[in-house]
C-alpha positions as a Markdown table, in Angstrom:
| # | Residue | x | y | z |
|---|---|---|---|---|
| 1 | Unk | -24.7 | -4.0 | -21.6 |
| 2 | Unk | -27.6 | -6.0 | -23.0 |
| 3 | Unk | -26.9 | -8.8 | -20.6 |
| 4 | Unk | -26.5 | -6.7 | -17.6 |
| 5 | Unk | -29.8 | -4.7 | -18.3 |
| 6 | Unk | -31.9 | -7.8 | -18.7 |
| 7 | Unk | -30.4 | -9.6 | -16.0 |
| 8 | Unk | -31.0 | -6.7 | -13.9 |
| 9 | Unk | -34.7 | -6.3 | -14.9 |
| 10 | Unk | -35.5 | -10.2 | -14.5 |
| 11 | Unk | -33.9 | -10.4 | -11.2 |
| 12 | Unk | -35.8 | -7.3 | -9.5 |
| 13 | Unk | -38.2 | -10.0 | -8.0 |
| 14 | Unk | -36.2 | -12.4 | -6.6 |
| 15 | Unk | -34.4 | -13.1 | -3.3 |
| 16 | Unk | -31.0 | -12.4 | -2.7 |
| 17 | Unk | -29.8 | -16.1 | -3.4 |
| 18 | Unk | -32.0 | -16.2 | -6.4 |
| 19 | Unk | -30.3 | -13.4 | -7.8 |
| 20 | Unk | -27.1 | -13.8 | -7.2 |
| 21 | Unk | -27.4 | -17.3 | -8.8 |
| 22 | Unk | -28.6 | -15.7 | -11.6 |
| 23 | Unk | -26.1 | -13.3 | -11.6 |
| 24 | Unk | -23.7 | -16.0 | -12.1 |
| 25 | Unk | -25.2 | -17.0 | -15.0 |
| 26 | Unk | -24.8 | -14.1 | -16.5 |
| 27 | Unk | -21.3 | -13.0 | -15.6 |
| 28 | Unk | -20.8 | -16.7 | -16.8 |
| 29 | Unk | -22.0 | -15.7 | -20.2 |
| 30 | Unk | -20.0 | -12.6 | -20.4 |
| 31 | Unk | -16.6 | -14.2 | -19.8 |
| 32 | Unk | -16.7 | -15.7 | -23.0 |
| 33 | Unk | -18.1 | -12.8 | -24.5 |
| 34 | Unk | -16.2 | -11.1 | -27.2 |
| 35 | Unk | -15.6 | -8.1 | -25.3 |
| 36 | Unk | -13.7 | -9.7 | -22.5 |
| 37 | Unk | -11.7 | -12.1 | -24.7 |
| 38 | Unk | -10.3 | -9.1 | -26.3 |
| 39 | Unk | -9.4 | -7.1 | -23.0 |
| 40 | Unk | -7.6 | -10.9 | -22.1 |
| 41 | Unk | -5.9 | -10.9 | -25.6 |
| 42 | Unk | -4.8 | -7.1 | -25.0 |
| 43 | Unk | -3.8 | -7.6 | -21.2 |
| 44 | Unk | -2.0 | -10.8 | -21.4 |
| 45 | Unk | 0.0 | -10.0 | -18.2 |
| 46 | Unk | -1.3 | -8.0 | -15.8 |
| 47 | Unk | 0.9 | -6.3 | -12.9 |
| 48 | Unk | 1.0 | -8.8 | -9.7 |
| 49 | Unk | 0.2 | -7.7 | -6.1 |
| 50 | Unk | 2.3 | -6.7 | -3.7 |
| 51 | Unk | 3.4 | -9.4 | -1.3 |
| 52 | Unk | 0.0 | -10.0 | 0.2 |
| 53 | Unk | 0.4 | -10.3 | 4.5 |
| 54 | Unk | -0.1 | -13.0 | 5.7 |
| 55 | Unk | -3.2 | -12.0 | 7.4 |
| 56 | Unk | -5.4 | -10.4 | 4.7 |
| 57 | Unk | -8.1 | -10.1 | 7.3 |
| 58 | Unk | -8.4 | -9.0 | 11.0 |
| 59 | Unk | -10.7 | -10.7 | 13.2 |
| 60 | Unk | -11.4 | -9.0 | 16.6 |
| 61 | Unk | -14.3 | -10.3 | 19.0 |
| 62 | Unk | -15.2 | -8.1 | 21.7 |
| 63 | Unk | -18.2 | -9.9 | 23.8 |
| 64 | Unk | -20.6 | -10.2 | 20.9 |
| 65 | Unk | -18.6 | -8.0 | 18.3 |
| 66 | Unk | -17.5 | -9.3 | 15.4 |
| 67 | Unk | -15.0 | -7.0 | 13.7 |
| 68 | Unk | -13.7 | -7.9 | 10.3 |
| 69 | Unk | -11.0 | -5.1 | 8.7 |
| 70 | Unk | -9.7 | -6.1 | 5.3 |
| 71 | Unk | -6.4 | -6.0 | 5.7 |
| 72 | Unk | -3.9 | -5.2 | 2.5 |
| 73 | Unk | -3.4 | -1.8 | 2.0 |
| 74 | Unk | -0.6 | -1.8 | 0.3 |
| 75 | Unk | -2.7 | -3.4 | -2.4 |
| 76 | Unk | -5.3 | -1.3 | -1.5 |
| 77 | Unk | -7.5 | -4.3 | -0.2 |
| 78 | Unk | -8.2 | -5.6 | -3.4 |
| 79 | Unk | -9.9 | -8.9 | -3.2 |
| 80 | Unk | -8.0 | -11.8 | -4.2 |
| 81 | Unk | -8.2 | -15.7 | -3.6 |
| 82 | Unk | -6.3 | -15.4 | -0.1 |
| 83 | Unk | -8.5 | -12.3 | 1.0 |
| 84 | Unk | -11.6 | -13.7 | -0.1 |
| 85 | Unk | -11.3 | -17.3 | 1.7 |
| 86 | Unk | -10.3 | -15.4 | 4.4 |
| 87 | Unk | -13.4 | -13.3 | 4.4 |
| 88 | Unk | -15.6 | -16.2 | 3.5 |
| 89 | Unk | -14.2 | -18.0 | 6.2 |
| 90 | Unk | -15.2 | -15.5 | 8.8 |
| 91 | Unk | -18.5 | -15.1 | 7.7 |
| 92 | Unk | -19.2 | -18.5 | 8.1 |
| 93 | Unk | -18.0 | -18.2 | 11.9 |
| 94 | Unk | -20.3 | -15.4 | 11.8 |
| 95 | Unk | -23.5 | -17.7 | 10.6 |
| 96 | Unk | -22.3 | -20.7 | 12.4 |
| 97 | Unk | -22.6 | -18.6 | 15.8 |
| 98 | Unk | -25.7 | -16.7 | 16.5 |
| 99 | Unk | -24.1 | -15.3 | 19.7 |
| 100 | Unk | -22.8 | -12.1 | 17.4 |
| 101 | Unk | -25.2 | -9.7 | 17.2 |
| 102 | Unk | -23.5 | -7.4 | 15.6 |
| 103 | Unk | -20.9 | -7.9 | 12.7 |
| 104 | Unk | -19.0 | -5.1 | 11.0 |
| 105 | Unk | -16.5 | -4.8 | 8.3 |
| 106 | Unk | -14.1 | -2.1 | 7.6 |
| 107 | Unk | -10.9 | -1.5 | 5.6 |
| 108 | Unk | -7.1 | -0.8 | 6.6 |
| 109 | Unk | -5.7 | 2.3 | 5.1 |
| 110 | Unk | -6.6 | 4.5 | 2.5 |
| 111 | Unk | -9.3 | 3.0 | 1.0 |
| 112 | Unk | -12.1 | 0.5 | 1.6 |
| 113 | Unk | -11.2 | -1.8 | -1.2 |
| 114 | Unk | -10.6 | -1.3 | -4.9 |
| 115 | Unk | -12.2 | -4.6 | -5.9 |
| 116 | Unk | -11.3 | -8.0 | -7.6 |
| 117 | Unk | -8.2 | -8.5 | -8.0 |
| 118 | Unk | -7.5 | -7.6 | -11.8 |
| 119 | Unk | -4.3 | -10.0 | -12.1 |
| 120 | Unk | -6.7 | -13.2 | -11.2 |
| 121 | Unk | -9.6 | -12.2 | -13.6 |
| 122 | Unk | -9.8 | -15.1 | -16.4 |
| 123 | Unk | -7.8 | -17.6 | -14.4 |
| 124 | Unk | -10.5 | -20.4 | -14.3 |
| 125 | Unk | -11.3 | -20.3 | -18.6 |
| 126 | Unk | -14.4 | -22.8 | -17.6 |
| 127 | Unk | -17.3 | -20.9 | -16.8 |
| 128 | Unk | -18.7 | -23.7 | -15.6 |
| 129 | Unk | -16.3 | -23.9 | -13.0 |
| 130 | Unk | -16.3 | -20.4 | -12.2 |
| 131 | Unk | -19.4 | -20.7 | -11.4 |
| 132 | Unk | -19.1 | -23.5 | -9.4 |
| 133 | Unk | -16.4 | -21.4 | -7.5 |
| 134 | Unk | -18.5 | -18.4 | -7.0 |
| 135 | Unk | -21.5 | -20.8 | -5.6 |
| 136 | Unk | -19.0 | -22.0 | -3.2 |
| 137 | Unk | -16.5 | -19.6 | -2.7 |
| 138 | Unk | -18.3 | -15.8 | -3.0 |
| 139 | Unk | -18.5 | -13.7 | 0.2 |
| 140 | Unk | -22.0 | -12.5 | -1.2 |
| 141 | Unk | -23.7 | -15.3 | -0.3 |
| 142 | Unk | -23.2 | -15.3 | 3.7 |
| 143 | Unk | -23.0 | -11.1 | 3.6 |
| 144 | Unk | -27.2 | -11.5 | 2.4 |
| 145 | Unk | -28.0 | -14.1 | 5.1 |
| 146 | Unk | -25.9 | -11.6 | 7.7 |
| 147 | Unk | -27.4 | -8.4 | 6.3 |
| 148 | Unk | -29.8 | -7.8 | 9.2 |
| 149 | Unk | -26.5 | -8.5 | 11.6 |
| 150 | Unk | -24.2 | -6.3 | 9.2 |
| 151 | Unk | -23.0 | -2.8 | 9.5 |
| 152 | Unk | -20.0 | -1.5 | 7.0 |
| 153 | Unk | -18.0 | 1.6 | 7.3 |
| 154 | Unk | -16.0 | 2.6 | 3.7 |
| 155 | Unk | -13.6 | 5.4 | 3.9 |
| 156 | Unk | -11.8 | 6.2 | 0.6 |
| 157 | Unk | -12.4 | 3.8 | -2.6 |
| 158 | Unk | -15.2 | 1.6 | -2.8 |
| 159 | Unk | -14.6 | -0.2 | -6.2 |
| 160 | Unk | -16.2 | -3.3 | -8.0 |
| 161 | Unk | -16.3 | -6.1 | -5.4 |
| 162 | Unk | -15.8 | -3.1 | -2.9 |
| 163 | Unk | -19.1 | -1.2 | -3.7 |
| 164 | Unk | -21.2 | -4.3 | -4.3 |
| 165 | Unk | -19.9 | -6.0 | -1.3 |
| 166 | Unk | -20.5 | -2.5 | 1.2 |
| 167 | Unk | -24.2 | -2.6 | -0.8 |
| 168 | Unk | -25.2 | -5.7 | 1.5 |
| 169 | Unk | -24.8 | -3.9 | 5.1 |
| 170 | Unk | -28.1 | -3.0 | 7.3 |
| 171 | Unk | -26.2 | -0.1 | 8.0 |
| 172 | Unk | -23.6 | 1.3 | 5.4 |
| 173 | Unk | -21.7 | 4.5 | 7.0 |
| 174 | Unk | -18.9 | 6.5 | 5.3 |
| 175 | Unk | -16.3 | 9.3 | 5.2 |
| 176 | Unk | -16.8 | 12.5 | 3.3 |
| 177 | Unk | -13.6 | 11.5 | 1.7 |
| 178 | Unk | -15.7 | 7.6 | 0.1 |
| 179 | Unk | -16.5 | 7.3 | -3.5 |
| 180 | Unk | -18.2 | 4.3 | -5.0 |
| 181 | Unk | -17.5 | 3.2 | -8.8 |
| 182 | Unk | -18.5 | 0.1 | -10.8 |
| 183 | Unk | -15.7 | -0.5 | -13.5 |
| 184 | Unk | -16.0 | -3.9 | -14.7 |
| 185 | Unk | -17.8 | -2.9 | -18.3 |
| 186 | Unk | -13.7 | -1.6 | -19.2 |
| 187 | Unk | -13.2 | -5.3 | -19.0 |
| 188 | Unk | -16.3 | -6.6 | -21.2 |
| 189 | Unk | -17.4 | -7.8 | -18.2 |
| 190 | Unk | -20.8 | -7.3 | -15.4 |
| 191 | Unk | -20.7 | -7.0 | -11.7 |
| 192 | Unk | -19.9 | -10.3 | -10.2 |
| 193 | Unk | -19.4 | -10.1 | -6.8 |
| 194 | Unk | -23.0 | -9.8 | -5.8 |
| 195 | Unk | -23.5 | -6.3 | -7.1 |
| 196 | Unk | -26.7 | -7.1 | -9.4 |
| 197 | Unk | -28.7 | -8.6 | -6.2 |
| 198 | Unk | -27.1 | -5.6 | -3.5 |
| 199 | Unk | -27.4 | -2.3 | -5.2 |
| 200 | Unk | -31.1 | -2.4 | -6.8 |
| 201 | Unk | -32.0 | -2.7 | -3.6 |
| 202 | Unk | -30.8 | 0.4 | -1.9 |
| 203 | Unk | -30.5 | 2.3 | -5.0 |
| 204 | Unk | -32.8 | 0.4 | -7.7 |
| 205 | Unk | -32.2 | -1.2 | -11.1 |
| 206 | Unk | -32.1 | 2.2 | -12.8 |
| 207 | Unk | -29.6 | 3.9 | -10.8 |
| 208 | Unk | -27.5 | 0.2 | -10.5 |
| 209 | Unk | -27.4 | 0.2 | -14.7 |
| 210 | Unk | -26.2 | 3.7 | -14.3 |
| 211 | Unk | -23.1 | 2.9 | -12.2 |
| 212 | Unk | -22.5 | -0.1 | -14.3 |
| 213 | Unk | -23.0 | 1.2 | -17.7 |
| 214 | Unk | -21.1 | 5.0 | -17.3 |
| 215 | Unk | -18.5 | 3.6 | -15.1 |
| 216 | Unk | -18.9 | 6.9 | -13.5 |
| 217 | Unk | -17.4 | 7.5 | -9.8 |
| 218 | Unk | -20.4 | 9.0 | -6.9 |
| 219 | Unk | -19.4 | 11.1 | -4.1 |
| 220 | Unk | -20.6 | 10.0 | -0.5 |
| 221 | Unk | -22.7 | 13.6 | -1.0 |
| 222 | Unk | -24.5 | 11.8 | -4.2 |
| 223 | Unk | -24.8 | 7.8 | -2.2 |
| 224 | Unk | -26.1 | 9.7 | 0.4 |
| 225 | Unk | -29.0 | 11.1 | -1.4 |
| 226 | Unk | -29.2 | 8.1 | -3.6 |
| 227 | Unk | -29.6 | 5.6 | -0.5 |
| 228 | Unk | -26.7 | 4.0 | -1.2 |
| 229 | Unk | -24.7 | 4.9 | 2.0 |
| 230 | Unk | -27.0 | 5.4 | 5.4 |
| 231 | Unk | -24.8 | 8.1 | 7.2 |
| 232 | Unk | -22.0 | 10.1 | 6.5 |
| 233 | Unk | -19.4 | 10.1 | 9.2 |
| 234 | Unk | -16.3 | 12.6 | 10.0 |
């Protein structure tokens, strides 16, 4: 919590890659935090996914359309090594060719996504190397130099990676039906998927510690009015 708070308050300043790399730094520090070895030494084995397909994301290009759609729901899209390559990939598509004026990312299903996937969390015990990964490998990175390009629709979940990740649209739409939660402090751990650089700025550092810290779900009623979400759509 102490992390997270002063991470969020030193990084209100800075540019999107500026504080994301500081977010890694942080989320760096946490993973070998006491909290999150315990939650590890608790949770030895977490449950595995489902057989994942083996497209975990749909790319469609109409004229100068780019439409992305996360693609697992019977795991409930929840971002794992194949589905974020896949995603990183696209995005890179995306910045390599300035013919797409618009870009747009959706999920299949139920839900929008339910976030990292909880099975890989801890697999690299190197923070160093995490962090190398992340500065490589993290979909956050090309969604802020996309964001003026980006429009994201959630219906249903929006969790960890889901709600930080939906945070970097222009133009965030969503169903009555959406709710937004940040869970990672059950896990001794911070946002980590761009969260801490996305949501202060729809929603500010205040309101971004308050997701983080109460781990409480908010209604597309409450994004709404908090700026989090732009529209809600039937």
């Amino acid at each position: 919590s102490m992390i997270l708070a002063q991470h969020l308050r030193a990084s209100e300043g800075q540019t999107h890659e500026d504080a994301l790399t500081a977010e890694s730094f942080a989320y760096a520090t946490v993973q070998k935090g006491p909290e999150f070895l315990a939650w590890r030494k608790n949770h030895p084995e977490q449950p595995k996914p489902k057989q994942t397909p083996e497209n975990p994301l749909t790319i469609d290009i109409d004229d100068r359309h780019l439409q992305l759609t996360l693609n697992d729901p019977d795991n409930l899209n929840a971002i794992g090594v194949p589905m974020r390559d896949a995603l990183c990939e696209a995005l890179d598509l995306a910045l390599a060719d300035i013919q797409f004026s618009r870009i747009t990312l959706q999920g299949a299903g139920r839900c929008f996504s339910t976030g990292g996937e909880v099975s890989e969390f801890g697999d690299i015990s190197d923070p160093a190397t995490a962090h190398w990964v992340r500065s490589l490998r993290l979909p956050a990175w090309r969604l802020a130099r996309l964001r003026d390009r980006l429009h994201i629709h959630v219906d249903g979940a929006a969790v960890g990676a889901g709600t930080e990740i939906a945070a970097f649209a222009h133009k965030l739409t969503a169903t009555e039906a959406a709710w937004f939660q940040l869970p990672e402090l059950k896990y001794g751990l911070i946002p980590g998927a761009g969260g801490t650089a996305s949501l202060p700025r729809r929603i500010g550092r205040q309101r971004t510690a308050y997701m983080a810290l109460s781990m409480q779900r908010i209604n597309a009623q409450t994004a709404l009015e908090w700026g989090l979400i732009d529209e809600i759509l039937s």
